[in-house]
PyMOL Python script that loads the backbone (N, CA, C, O; Angstrom):
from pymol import cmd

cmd.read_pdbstr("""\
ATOM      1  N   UNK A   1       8.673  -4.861 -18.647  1.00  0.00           N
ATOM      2  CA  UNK A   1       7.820  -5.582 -17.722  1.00  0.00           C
ATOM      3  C   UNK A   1       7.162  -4.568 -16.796  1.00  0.00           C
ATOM      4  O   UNK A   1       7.868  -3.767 -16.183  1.00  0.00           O
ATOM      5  N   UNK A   2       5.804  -4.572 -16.667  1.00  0.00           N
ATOM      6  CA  UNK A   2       4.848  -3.714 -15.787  1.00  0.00           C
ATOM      7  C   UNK A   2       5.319  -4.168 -14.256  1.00  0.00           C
ATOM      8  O   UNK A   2       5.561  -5.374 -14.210  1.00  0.00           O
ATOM      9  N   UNK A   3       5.520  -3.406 -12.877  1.00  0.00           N
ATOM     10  CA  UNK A   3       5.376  -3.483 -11.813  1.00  0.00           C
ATOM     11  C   UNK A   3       4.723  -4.489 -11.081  1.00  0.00           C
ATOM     12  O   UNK A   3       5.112  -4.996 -10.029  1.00  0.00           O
ATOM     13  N   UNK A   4       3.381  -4.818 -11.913  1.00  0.00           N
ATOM     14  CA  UNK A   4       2.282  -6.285 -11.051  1.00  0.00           C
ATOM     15  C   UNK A   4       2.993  -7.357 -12.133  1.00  0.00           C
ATOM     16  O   UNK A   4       3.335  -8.399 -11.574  1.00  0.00           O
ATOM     17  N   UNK A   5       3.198  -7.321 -13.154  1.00  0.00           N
ATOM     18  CA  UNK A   5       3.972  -8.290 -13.811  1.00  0.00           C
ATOM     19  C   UNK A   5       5.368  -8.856 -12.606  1.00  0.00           C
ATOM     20  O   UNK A   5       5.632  -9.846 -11.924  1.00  0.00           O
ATOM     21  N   UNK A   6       5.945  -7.530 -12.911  1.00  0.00           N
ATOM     22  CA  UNK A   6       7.162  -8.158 -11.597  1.00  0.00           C
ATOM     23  C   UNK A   6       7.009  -8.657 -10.572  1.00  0.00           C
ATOM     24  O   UNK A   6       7.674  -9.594 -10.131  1.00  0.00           O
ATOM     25  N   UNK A   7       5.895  -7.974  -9.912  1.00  0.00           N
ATOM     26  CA  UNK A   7       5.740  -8.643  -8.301  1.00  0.00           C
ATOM     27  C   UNK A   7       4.667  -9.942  -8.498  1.00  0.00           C
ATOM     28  O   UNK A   7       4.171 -10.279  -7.423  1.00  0.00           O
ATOM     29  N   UNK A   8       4.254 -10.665  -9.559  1.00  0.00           N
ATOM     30  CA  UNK A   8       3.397 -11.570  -9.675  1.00  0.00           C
ATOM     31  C   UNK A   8       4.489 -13.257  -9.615  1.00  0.00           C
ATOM     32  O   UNK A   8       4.377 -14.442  -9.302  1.00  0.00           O
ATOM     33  N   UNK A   9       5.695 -12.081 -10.262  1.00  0.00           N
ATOM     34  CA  UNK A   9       6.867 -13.388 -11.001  1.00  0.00           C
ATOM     35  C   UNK A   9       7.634 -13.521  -9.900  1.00  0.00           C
ATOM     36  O   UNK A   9       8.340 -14.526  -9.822  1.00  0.00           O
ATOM     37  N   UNK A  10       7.656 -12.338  -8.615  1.00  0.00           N
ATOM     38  CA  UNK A  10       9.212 -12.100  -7.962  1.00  0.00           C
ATOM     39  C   UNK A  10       8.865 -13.418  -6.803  1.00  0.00           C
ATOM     40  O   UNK A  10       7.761 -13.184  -6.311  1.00  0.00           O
ATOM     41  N   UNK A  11       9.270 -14.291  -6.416  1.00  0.00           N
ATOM     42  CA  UNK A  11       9.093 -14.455  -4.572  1.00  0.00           C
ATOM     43  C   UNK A  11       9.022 -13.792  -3.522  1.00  0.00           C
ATOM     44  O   UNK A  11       9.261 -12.616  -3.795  1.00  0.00           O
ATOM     45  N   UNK A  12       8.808 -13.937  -2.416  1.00  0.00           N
ATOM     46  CA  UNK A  12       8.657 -13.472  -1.428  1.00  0.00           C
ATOM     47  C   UNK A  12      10.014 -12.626  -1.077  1.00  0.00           C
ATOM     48  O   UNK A  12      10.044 -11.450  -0.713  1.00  0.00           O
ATOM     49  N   UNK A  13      10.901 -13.321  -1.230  1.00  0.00           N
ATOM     50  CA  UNK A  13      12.361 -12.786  -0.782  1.00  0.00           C
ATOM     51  C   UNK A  13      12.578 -11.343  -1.600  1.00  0.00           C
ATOM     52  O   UNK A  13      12.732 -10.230  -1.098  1.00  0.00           O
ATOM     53  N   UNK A  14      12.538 -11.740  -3.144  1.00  0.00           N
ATOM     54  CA  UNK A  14      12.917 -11.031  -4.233  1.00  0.00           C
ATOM     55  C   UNK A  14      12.190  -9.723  -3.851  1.00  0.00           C
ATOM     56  O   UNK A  14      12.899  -8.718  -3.802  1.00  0.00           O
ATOM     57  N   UNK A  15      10.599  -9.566  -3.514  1.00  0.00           N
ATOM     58  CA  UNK A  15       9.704  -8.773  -3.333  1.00  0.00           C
ATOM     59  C   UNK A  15      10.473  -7.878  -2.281  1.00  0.00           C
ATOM     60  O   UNK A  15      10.697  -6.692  -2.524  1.00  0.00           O
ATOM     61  N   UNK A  16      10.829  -8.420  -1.229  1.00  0.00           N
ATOM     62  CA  UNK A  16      11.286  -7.928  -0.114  1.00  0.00           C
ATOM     63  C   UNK A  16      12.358  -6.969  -0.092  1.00  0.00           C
ATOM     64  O   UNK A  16      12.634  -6.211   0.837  1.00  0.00           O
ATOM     65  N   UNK A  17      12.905  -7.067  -1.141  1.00  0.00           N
ATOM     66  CA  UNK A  17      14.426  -6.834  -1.523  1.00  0.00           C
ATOM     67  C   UNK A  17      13.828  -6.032  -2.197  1.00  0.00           C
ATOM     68  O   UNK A  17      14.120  -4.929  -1.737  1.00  0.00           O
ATOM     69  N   UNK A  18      13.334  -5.950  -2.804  1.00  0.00           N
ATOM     70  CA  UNK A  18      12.966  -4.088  -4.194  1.00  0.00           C
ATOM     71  C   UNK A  18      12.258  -3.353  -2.994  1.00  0.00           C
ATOM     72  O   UNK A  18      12.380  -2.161  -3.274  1.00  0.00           O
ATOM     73  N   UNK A  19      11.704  -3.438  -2.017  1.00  0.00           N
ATOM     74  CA  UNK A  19      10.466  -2.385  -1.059  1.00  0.00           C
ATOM     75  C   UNK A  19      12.108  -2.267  -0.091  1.00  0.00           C
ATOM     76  O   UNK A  19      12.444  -1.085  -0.015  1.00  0.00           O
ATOM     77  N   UNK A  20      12.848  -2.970   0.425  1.00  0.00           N
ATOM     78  CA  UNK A  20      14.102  -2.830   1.647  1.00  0.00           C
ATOM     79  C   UNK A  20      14.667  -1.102   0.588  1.00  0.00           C
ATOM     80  O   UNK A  20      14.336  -0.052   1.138  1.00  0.00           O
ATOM     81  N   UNK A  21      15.189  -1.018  -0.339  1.00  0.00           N
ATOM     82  CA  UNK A  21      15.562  -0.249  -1.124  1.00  0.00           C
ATOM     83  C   UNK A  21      15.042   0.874  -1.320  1.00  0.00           C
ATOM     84  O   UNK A  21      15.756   1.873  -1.410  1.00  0.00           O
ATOM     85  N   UNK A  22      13.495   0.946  -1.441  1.00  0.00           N
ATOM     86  CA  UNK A  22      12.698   2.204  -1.389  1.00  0.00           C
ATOM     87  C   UNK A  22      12.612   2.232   0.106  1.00  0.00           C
ATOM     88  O   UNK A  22      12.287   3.388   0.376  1.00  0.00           O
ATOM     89  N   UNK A  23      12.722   1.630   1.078  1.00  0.00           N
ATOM     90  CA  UNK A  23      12.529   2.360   2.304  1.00  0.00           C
ATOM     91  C   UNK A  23      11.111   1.995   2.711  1.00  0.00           C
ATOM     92  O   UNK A  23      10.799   1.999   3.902  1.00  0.00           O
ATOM     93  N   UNK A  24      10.218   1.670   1.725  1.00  0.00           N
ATOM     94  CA  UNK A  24       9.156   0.831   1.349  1.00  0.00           C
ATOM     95  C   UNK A  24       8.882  -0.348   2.099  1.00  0.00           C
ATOM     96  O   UNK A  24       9.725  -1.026   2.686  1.00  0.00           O
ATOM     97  N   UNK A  25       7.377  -0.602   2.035  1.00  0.00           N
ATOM     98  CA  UNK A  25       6.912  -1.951   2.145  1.00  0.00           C
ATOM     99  C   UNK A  25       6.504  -2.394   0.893  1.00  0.00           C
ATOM    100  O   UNK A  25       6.250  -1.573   0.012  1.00  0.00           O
ATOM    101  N   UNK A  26       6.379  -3.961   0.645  1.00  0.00           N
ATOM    102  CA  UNK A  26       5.433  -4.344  -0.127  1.00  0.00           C
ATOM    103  C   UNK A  26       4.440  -4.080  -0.477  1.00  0.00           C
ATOM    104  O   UNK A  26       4.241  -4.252  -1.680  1.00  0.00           O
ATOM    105  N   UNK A  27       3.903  -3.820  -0.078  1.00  0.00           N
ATOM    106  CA  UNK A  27       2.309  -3.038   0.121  1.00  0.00           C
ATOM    107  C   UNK A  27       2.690  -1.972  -0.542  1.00  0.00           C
ATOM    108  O   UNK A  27       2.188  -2.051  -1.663  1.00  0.00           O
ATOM    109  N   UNK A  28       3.351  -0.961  -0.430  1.00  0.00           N
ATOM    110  CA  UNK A  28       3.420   0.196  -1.585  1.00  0.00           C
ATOM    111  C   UNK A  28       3.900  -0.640  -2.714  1.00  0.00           C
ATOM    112  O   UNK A  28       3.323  -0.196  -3.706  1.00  0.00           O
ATOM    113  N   UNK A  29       4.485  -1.394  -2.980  1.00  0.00           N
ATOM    114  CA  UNK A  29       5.148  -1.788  -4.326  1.00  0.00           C
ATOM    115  C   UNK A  29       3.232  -2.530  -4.522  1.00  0.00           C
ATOM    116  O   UNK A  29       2.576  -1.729  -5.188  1.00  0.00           O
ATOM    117  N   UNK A  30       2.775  -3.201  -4.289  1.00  0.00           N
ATOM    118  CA  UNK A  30       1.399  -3.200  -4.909  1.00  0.00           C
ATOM    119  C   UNK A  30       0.128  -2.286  -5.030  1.00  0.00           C
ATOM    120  O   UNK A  30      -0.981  -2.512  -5.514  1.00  0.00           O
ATOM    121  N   UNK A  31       0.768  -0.964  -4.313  1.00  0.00           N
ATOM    122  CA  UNK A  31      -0.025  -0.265  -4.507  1.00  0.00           C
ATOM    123  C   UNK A  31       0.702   0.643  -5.560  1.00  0.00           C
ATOM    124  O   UNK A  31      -0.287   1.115  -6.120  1.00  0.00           O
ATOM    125  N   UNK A  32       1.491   1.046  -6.022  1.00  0.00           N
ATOM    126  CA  UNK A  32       2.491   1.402  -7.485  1.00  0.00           C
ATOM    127  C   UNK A  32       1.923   0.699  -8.626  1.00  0.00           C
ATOM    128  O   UNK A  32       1.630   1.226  -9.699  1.00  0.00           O
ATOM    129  N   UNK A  33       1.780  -0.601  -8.303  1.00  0.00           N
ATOM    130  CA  UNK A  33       1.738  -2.015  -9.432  1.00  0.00           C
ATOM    131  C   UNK A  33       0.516  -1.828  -9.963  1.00  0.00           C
ATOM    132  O   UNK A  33       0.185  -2.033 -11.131  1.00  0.00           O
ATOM    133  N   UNK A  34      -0.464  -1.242  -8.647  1.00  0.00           N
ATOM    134  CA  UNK A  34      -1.942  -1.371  -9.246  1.00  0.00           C
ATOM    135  C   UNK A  34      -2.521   0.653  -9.778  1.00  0.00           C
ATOM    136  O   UNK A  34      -3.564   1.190 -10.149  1.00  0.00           O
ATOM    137  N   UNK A  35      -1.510   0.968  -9.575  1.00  0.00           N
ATOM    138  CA  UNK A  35      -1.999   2.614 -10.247  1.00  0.00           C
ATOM    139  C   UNK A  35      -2.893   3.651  -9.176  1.00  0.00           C
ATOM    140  O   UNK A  35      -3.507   4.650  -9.551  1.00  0.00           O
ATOM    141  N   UNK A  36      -2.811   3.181  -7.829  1.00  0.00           N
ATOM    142  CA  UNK A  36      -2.893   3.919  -6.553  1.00  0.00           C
ATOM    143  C   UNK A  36      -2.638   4.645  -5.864  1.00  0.00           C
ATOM    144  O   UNK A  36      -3.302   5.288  -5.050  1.00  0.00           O
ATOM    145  N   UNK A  37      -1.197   4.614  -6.223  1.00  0.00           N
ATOM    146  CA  UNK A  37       0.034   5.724  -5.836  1.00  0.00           C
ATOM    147  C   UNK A  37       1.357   5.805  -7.296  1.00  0.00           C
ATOM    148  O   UNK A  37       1.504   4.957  -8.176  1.00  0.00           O
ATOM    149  N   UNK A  38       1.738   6.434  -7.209  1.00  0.00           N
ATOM    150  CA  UNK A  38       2.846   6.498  -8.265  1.00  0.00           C
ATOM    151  C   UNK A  38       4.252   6.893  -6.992  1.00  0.00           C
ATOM    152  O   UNK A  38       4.232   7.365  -5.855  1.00  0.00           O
ATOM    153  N   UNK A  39       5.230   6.466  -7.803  1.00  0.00           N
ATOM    154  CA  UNK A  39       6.432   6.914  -7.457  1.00  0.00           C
ATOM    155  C   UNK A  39       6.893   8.085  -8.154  1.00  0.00           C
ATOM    156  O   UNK A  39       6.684   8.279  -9.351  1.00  0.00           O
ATOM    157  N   UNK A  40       7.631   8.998  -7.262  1.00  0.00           N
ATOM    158  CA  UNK A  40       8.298   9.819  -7.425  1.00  0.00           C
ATOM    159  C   UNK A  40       9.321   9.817  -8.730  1.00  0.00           C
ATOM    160  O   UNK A  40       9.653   8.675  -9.047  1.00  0.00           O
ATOM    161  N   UNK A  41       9.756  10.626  -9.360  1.00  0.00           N
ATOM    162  CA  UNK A  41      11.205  10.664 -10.295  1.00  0.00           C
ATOM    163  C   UNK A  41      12.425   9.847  -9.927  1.00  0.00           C
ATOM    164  O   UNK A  41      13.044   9.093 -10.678  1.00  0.00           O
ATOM    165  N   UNK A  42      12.793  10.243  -8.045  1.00  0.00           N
ATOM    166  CA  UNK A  42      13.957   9.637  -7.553  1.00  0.00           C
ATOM    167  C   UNK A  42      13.812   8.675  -7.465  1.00  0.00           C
ATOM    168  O   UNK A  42      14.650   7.859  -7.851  1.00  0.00           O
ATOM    169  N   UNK A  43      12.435   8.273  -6.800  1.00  0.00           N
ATOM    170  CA  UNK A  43      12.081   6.377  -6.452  1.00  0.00           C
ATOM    171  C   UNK A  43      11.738   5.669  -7.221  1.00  0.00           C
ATOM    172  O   UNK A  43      11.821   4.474  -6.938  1.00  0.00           O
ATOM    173  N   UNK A  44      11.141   6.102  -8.681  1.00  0.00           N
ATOM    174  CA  UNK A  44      11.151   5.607  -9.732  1.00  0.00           C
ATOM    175  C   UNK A  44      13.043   4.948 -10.434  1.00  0.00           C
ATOM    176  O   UNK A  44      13.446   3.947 -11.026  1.00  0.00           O
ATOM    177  N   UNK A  45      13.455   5.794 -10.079  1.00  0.00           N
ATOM    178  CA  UNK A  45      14.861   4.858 -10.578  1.00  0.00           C
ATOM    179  C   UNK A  45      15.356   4.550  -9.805  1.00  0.00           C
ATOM    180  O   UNK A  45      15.894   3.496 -10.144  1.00  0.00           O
ATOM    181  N   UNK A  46      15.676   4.857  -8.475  1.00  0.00           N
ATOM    182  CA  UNK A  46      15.817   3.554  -7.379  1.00  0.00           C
ATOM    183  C   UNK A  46      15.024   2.284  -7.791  1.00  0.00           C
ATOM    184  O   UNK A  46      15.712   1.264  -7.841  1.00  0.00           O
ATOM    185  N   UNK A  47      13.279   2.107  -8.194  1.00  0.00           N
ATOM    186  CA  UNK A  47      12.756   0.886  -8.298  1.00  0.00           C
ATOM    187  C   UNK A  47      13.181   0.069  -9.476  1.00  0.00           C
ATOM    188  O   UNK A  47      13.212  -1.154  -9.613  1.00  0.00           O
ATOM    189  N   UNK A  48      13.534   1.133 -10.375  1.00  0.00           N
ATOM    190  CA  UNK A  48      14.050   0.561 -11.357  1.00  0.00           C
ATOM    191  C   UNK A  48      15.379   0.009 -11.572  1.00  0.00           C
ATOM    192  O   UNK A  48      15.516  -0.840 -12.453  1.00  0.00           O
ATOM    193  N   UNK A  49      16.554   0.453 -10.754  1.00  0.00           N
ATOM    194  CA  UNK A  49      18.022  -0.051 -10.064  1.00  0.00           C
ATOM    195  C   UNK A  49      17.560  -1.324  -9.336  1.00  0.00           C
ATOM    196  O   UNK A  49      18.035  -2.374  -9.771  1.00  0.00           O
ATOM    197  N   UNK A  50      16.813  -1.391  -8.423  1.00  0.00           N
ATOM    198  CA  UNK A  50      16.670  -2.258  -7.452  1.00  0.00           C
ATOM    199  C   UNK A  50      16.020  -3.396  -8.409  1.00  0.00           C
ATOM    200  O   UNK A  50      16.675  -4.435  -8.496  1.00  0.00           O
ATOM    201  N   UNK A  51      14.787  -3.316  -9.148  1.00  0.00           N
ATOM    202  CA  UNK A  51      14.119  -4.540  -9.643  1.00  0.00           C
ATOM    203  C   UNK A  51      15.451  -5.358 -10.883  1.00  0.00           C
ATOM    204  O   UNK A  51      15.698  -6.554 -11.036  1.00  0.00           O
ATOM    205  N   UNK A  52      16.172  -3.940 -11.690  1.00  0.00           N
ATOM    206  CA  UNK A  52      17.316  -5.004 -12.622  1.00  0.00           C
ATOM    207  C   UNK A  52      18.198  -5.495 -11.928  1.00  0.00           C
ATOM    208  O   UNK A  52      18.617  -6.560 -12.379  1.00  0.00           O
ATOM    209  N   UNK A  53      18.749  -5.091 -10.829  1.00  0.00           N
ATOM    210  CA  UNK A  53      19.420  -6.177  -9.646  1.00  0.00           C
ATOM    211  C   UNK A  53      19.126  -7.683  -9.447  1.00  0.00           C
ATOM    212  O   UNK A  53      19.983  -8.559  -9.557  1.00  0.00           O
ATOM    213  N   UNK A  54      17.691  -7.914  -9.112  1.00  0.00           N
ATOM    214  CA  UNK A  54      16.582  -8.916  -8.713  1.00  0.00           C
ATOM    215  C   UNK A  54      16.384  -9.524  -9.823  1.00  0.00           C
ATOM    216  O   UNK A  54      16.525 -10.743  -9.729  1.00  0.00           O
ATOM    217  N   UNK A  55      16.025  -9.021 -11.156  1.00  0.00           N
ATOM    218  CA  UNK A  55      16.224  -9.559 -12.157  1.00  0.00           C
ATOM    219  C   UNK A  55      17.190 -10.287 -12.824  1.00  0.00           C
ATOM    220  O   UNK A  55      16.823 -11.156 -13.614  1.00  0.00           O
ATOM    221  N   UNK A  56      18.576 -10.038 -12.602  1.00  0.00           N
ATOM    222  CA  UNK A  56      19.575 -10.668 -12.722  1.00  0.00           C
ATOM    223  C   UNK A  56      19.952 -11.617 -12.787  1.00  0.00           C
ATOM    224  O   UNK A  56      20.526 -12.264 -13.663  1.00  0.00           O
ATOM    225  N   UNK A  57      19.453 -11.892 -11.212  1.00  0.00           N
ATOM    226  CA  UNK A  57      19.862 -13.161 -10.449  1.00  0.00           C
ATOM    227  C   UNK A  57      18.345 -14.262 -10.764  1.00  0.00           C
ATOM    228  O   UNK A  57      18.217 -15.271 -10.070  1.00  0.00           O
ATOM    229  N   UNK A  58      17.344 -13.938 -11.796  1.00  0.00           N
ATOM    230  CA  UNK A  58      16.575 -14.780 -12.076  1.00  0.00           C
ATOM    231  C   UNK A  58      16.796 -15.671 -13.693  1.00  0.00           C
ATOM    232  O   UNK A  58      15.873 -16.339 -14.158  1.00  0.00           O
ATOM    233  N   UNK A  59      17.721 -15.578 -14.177  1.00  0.00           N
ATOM    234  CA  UNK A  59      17.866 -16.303 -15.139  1.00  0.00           C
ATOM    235  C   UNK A  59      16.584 -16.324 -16.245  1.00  0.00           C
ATOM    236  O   UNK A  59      16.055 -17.393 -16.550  1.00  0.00           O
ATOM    237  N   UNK A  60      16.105 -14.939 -16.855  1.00  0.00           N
ATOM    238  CA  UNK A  60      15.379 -14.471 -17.214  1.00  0.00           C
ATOM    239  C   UNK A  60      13.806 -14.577 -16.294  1.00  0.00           C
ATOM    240  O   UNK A  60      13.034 -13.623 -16.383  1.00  0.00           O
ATOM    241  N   UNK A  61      13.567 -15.349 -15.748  1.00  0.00           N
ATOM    242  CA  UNK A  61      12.562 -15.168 -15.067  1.00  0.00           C
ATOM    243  C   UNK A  61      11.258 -14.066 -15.232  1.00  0.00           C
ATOM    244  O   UNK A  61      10.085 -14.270 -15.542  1.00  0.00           O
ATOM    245  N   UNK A  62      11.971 -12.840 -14.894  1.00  0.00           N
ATOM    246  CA  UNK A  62      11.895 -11.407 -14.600  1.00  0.00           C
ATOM    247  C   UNK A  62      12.594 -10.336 -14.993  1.00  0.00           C
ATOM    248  O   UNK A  62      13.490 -10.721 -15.745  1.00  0.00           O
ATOM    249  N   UNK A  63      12.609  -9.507 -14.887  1.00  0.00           N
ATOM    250  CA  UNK A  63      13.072  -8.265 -15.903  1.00  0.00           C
ATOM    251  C   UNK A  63      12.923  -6.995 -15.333  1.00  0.00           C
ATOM    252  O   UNK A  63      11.945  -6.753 -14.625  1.00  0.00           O
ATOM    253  N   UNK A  64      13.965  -5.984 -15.610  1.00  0.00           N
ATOM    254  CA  UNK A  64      13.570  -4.719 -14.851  1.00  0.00           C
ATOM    255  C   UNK A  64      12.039  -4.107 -15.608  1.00  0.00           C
ATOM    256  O   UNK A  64      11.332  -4.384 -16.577  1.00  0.00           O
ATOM    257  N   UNK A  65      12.078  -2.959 -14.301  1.00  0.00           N
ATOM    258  CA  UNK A  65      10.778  -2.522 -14.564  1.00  0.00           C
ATOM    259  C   UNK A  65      11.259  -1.095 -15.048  1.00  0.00           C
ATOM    260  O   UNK A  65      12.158  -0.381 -14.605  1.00  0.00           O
ATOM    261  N   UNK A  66      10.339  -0.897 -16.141  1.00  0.00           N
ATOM    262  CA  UNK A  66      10.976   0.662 -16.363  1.00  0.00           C
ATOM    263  C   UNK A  66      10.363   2.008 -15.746  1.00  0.00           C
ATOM    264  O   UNK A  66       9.190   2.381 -15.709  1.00  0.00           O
ATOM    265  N   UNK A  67      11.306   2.497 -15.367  1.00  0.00           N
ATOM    266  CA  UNK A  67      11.027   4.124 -14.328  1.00  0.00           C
ATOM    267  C   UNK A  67       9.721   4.474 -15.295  1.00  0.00           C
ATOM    268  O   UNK A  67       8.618   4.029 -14.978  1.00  0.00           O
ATOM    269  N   UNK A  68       9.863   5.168 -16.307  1.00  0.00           N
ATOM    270  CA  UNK A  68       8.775   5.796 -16.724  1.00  0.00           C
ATOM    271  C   UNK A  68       7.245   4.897 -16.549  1.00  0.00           C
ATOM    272  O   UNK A  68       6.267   5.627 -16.714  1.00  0.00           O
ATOM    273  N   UNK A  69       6.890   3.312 -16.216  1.00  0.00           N
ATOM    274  CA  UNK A  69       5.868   3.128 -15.606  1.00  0.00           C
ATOM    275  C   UNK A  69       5.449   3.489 -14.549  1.00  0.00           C
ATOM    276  O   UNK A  69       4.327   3.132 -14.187  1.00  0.00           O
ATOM    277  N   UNK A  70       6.094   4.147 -13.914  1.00  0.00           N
ATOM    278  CA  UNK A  70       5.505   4.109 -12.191  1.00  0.00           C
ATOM    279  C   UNK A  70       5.749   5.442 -11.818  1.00  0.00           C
ATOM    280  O   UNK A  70       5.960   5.806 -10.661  1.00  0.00           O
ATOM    281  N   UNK A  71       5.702   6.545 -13.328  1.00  0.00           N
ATOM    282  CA  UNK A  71       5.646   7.997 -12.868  1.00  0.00           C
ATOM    283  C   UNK A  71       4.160   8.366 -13.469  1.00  0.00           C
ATOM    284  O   UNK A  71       3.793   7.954 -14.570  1.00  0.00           O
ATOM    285  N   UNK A  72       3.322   9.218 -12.589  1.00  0.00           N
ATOM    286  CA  UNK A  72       2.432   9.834 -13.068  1.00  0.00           C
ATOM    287  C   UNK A  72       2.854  10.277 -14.676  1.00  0.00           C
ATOM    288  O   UNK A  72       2.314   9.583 -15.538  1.00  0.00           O
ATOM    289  N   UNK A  73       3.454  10.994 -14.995  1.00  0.00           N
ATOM    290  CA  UNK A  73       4.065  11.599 -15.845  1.00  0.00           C
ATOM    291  C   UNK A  73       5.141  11.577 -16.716  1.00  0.00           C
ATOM    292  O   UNK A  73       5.961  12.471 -16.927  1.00  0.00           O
ATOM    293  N   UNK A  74       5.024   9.975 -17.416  1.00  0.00           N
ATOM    294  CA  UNK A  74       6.192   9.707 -17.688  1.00  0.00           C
ATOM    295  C   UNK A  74       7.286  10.687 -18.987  1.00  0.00           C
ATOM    296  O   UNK A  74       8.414  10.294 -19.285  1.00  0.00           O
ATOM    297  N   UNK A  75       6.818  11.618 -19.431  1.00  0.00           N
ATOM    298  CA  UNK A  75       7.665  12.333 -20.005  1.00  0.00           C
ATOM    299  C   UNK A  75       8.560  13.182 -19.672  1.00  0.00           C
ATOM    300  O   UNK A  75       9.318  13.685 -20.502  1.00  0.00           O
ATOM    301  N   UNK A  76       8.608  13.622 -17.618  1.00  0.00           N
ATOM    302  CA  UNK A  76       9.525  13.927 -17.224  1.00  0.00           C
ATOM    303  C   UNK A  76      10.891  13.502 -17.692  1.00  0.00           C
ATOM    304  O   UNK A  76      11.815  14.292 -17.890  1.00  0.00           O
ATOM    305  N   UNK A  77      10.957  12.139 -17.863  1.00  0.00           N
ATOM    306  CA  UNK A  77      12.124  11.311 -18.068  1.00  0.00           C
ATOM    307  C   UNK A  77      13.072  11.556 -19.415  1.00  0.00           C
ATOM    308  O   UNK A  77      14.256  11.224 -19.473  1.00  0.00           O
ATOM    309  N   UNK A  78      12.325  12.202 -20.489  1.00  0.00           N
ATOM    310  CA  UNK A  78      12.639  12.772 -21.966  1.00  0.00           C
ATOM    311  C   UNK A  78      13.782  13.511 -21.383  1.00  0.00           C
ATOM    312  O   UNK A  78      14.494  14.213 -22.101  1.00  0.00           O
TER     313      UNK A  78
END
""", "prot")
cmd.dss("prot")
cmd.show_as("cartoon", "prot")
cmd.util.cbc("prot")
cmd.orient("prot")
């Protein structure tokens, strides 16, 4: 699941809860979502810890997001 996929599906609460984790606002998690800013290596799997958390508790709903979307460079991750 893409980043604007997630935050399109998450609620308000859910949203709140993946940006509390990065230290983040919402507003960066839609600016990630829309290809504006990228996350880092570290905050990339923090977002990705934090969104399969949130996902969990949605009874498929939603779904983690995977780190390598939200790195400039996703072959660091290889």
């Amino acid at each position: 699941m893409e980043m604007s996929e997630f935050l399109r599906g998450a609620d308000k609460r859910e949203r709140a809860e993946v940006a509390a984790v990065c230290n983040g606002s919402v507003g960066y998690l839609y600016q990630v979502a829309g290809g504006h800013r990228y996350a880092s290596a570290i905050m990339a799997v923090r977002l990705e810890d934090a969104t399969r958390r949130v996902a969990e508790g949605t009874e498929g709903r939603l779904a983690a997001v995977p780190r390598r979307s939200l790195v400039r460079f996703p072959e660091i991750f290889d």
